[in-house]
C-alpha positions as a printed Julia matrix, in Angstrom:
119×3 Matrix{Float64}:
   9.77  100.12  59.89
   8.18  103.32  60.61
   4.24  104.28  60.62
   3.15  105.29  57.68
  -0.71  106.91  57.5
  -3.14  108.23  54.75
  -6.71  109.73  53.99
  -8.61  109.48  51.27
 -11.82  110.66  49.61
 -13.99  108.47  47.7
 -17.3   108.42  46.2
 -19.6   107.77  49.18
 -22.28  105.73  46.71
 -19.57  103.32  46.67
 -18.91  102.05  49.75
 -22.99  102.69  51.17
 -22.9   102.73  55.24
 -19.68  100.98  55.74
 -17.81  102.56  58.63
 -14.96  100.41  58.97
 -12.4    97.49  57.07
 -13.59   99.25  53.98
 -11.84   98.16  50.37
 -11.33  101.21  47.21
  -9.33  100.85  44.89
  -6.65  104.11  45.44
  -6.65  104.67  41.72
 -10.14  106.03  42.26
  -9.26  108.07  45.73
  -8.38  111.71  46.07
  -5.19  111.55  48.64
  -6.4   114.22  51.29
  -3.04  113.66  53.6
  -0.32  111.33  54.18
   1.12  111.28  57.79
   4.73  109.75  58.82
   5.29  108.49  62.18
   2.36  109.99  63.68
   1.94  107.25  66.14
  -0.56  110.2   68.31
  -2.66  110.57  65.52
  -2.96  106.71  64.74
  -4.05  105.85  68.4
  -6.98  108.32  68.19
  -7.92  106.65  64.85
  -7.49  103.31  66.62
  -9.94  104.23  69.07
 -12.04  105.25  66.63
 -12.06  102.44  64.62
 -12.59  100.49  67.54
 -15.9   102.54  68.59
 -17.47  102.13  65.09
 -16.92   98.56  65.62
 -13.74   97.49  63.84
 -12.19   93.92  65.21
  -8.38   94.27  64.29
  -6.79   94.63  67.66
  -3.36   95.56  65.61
  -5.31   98.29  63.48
  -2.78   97.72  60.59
  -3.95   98.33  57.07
  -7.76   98.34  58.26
  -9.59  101.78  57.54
 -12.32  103.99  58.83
 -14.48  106.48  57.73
 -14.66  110.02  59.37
 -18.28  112.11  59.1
 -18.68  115.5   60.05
 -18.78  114.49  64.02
 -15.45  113.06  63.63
 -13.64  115.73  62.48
 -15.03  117.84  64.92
 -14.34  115.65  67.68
 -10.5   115.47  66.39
 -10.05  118.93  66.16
 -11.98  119.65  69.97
  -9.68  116.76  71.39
  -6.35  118.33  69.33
  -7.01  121.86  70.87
  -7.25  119.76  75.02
  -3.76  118.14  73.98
  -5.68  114.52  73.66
  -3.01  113.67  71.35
  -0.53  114.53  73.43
   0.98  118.72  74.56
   1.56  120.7   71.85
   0.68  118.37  69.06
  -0.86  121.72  67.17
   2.21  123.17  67.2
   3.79  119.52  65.45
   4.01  118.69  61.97
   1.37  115.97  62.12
  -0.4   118.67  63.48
  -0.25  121.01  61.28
  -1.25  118.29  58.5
  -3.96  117.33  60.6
  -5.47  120.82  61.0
  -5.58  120.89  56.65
  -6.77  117.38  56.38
  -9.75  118.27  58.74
 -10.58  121.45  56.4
 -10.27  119.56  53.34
 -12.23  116.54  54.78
 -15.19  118.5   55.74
 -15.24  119.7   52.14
 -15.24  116.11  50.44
 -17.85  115.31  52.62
 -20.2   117.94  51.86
 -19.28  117.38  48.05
 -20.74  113.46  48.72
 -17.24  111.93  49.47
 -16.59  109.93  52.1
 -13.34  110.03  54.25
 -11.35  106.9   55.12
  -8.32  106.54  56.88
  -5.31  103.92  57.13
  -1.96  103.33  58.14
   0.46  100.82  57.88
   4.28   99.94  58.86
């Protein structure tokens, strides 16, 4: 099984102030980036997830939602090699860097940003 990974938009009115375990249906969800075997990427969204007050240890198929501060934080801790040397330079990186772009747009078009992966 490998790690599998993916963000979404959705309408923000929908899911209020929820910041974590949230349920959309994906029919409904603009896919903003899918992410394979990016086990870097999933432990700084584990952390994350954790912080906003999540309670699956595991982290599998549980989601949380990125705001402005997030994304910011991701890219700042991406260019000190938080996710590990070079991880720019990486595929995942390079998806990363786009999903960041197009996440800050959703959001100040009233989306909301969730992310999950599973294996």
């Amino acid at each position: 099984m490998s790690l599998d990974a993916y963000a979404f938009a959705i309408p923000a009115a929908s899911i209020g102030d929820a910041e974590v375990d949230i349920h959309f249906d994906e029919r409904y969800a603009e896919q903003l980036a899918t992410w394979r075997r990016d086990g870097d990427l999933h432990s700084w969204m584990s952390a994350l997830y954790a912080r906003k007050g999540g309670r699956d240890d595991e982290f599998y198929l549980s989601t949380v939602r990125l705001n402005d501060a997030d994304l910011d934080r991701l890219r700042r801790d991406i260019g000190r090699d938080k996710l590990g040397s070079d991880y720019s330079e990486t595929v995942g990186g390079k998806i990363t860097d786009r999903f960041i772009a197009n996440a800050k747009a959703a959001i100040s078009d009233g989306m909301a940003v969730v992310y999950h992966g599973c294996w």
